[in-house]
C-alpha positions in Angstrom: 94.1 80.7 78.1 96.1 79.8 81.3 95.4 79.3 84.9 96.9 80.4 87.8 96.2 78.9 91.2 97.8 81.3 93.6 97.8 80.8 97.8 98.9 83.4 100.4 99.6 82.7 103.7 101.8 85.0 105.2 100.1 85.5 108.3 96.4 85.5 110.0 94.5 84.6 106.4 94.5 81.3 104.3 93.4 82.4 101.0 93.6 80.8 97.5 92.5 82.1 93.9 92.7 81.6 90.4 93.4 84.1 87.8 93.9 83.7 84.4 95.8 85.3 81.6 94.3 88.3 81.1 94.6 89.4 84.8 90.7 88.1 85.4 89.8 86.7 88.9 87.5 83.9 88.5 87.3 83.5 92.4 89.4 84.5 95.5 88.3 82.6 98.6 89.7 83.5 102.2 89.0 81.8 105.7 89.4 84.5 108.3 91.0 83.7 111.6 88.8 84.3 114.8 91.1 82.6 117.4 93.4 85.9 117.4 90.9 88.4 118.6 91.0 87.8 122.4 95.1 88.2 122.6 94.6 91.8 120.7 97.3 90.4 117.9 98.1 87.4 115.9 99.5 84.5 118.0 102.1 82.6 115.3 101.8 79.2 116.5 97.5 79.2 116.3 98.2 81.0 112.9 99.9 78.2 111.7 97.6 75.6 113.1 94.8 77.2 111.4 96.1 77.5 107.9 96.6 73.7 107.9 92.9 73.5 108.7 92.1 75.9 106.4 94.0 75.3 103.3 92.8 72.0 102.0 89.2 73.4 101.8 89.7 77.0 100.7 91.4 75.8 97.5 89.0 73.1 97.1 86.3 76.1 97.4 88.7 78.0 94.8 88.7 75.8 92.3 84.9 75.1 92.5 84.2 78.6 92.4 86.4 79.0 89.6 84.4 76.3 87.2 87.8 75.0 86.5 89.8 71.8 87.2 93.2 71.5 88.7 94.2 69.7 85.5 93.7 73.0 83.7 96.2 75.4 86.0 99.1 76.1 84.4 100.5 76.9 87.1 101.0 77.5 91.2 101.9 80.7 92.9 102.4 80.9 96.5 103.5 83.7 99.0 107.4 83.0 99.9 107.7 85.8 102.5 108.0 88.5 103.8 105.4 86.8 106.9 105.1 84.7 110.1 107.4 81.6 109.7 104.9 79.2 110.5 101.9 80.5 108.3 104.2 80.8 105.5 105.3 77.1 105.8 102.1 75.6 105.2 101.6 77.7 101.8 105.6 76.9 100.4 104.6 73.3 101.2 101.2 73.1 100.2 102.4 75.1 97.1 105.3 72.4 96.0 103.2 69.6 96.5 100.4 70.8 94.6 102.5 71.7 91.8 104.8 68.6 91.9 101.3 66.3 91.6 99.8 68.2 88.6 104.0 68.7 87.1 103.3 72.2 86.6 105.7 75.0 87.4 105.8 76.9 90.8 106.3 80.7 91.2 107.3 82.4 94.6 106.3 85.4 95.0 107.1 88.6 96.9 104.3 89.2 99.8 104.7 93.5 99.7 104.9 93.4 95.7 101.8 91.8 95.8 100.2 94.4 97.0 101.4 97.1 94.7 100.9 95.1 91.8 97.2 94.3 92.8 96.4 97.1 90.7 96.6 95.5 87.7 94.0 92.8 88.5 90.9 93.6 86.1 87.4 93.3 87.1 86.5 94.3 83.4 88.2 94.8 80.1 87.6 98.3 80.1 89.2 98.5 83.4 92.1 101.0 83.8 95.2 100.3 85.1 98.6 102.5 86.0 100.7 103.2 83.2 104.8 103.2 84.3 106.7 104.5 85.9 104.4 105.4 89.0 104.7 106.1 92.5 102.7 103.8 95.5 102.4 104.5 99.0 102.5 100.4 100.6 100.7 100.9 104.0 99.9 98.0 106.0 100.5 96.4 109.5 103.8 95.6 109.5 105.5 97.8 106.7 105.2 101.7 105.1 107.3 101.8 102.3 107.0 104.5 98.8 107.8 102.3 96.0 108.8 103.6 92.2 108.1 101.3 89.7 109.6 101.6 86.1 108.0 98.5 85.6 106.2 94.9 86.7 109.6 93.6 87.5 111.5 96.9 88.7 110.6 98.4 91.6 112.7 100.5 93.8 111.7 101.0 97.5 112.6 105.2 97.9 111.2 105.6 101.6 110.4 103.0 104.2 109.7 103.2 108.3 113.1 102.9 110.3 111.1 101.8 113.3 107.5 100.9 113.7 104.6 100.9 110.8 101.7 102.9 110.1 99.0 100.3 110.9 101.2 99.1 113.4 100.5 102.8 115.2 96.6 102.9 114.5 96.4 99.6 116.4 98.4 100.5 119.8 96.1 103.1 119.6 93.2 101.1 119.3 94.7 98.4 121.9 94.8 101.3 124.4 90.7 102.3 123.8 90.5 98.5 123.9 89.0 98.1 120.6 88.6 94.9 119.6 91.6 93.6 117.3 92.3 94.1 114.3 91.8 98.0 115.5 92.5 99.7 112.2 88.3 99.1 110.7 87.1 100.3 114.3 89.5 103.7 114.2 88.4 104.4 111.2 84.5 104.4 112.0 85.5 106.5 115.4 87.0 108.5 113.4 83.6 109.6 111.5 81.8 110.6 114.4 84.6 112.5 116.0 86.5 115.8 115.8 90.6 116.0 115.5 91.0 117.4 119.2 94.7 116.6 120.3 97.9 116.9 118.5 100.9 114.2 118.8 104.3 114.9 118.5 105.5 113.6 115.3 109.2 112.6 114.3 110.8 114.2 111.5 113.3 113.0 109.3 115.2 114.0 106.5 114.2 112.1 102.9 111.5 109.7 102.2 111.6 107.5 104.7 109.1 107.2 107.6 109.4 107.1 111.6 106.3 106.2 113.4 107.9 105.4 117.3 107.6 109.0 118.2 104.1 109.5 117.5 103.1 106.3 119.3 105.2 107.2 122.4 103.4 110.8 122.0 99.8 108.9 121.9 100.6 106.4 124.9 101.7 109.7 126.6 99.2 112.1 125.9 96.2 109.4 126.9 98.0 108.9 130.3 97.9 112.3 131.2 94.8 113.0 130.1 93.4 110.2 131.9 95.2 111.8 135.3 93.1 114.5 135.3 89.8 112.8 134.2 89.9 108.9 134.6 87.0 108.5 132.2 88.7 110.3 129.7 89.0 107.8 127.2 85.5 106.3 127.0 84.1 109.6 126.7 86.5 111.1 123.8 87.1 107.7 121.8 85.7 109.5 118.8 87.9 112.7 119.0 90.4 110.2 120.0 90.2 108.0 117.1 89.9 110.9 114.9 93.0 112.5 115.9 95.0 109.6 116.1 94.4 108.9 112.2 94.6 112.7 111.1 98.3 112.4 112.9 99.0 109.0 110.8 97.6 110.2 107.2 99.3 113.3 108.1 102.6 111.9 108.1 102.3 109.2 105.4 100.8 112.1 103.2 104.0 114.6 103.9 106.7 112.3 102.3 104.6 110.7 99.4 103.9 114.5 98.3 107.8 115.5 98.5 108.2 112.4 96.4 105.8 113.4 94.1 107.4 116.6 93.8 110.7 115.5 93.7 110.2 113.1 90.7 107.6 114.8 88.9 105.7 111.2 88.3 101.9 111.7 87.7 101.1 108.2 88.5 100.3 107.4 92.1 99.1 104.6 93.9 97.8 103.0 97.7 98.4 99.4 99.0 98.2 97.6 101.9 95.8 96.8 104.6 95.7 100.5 106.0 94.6 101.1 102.2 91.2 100.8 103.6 91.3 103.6 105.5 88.6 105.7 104.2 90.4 109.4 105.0 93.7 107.9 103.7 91.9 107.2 100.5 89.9 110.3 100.4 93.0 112.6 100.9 95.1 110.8 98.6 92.4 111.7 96.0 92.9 115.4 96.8 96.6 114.8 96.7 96.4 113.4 93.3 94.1 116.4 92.2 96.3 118.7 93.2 99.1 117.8 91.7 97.4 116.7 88.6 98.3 112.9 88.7 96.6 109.9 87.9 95.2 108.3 91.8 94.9 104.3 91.6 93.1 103.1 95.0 92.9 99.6 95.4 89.3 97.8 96.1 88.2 97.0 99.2 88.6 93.5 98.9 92.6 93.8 97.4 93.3 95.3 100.4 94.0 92.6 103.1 96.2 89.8 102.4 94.5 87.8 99.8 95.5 85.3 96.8 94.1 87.4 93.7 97.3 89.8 94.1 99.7 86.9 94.3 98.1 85.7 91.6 98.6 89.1 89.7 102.1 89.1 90.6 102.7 85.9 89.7 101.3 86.0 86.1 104.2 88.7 85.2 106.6 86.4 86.3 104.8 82.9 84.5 105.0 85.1 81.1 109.1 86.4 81.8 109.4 81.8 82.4 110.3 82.9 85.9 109.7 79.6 87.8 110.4 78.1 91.4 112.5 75.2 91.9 111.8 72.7 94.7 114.3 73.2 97.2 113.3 76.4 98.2 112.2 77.8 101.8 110.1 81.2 103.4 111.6 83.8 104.4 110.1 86.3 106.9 111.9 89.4 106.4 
């Protein structure tokens, strides 16, 4: 059996787990950063500081909660990029050092691919998992991509934002009801005790790919004249708000992974990301699936955020193909 100890870093979360070779996680330990949530975003340089706090123990924690040794990892995977600079630093260098003291190979892995691949992580032998090729919808903060995959190591990015992301959208929305940061968990519970009242312009473009600066222009807009008329406006309709603010987002992420599903005739489809969470996105993708008669993969709740277990999972295809780091490599944050 082999060991993987596998760290992400690539922004606001130090996280570190260990998987072994038959895609079981024997723990996944994340420390959580705090120190963001009165700026409403993620400040790079306090991102940074706190993974070097953090990254020493969380692995320590890891390890422990794995029952395992660090003589028994076979080997260390670690999120090169995409991600903040800094954050990602701490992780590459952690990573090499680690790996040169126990003279075990290291594995760099792809921060986005993570996520889709996080679906083959298994909870339980009788687990299922997709079946190639399939489609995923990657929805997070920072990126909105569809993804085909004809396999673990051959993906093909079909329709991706031109501007601004999906969660990227749901949390200008948020920062305007001032919501505390991150604002995606408190739309979402809005959203369940509020009706779909107002309708945002959306952008519309040919293809697959995605354009989200439209319909947060239309959002900033629409609040500022509503709030003309009645200047309590918002604190009385943040439910409705919230509510229509996500309907517009699913609404558009939803249009373009159908045509894509059409278009290819693929019965496989799957979510990721941090916007994964979102409990209408999940729920409609469901329908989606059922009617067009495809196999729906939603991640769990915990595979969602930016944690270690996928990099682990992602990093196990490549330890089996012999696809190793070497040392003189660097981050990247695009």
């Amino acid at each position: 059996m082999s060991y993987i100890l596998a760290i992400e870093s690539s922004c606001d979360d130090t996280s570190c787990a260990v998987i072994n070779s038959d895609f079981h996680v024997l723990s996944n330990v994340t420390a959580s950063q705090k120190v963001h949530q009165e700026y409403g975003g993620v400040v790079p340089e306090l991102a940074s500081r706190a993974h070097q706090s953090n990254i020493v123990p969380v692995v320590d924690k890891a390890l422990k909660d794995a029952k395992i040794n660090k003589q028994d990892l076979s080997a260390v995977a670690f999120t090169r990029g995409p991600g903040l600079l800094g954050s990602l630093l701490v992780g590459v260098c952690f990573a090499k050092s680690f790996a040169t003291a126990l003279n075990i190979p290291l594995i760099e892995v792809n921060h986005l691919e993570a996520h889709v691949l996080a679906h083959f992580i298994k909870d339980s032998p009788e687990q299922n998992i997709p079946s190639f090729p399939f489609l995923c919808l990657l929805v997070s903060g920072g990126n909105t991509q569809i993804i085909l995959l004809e396999g673990p190591r051959k993906m093909k990015t079909i329709g991706k934002t031109i501007d601004d992301a999906a969660g990227e959208t749901i949390d200008k929305a948020a920062k305007i009801l001032s919501l505390p940061y991150p604002g995606g968990p408190h739309i979402d519970r809005l959203a369940k005790e509020g009706n779909v009242s107002l309708k945002f312009s959306q952008s519309h473009i040919p293809g697959y790919d995605y354009s989200f600066s439209g319909l947060k222009t239309s959002i900033l807009y629409t609040l500022r004249d509503k709030l003309k008329s009645n200047p309590k406006y918002l604190e009385e309709n943040m439910a409705d708000i919230a509510a229509s603010v996500q309907k517009a987002v699913v609404d558009t992420l939803l249009a373009k992974f159908e045509k894509a599903i059409k278009d290819t005739g693929i019965k496989t489809i799957a979510v990721a990301g941090g916007v994964s969470a979102n409990s209408e996105l999940r729920e409609r993708l469901t329908l989606l699936g059922n009617k067009h008669c495809c196999r729906v993969f939603i991640p769990k709740f915990s595979y969602t955020t930016d944690n270690a277990a996928m990099v682990g999972c992602a990093g196990l295809f490549k330890y089996f193909n012999k696809e190793f780091a070497s040392l003189d490599l660097t981050a990247y944050t695009r």
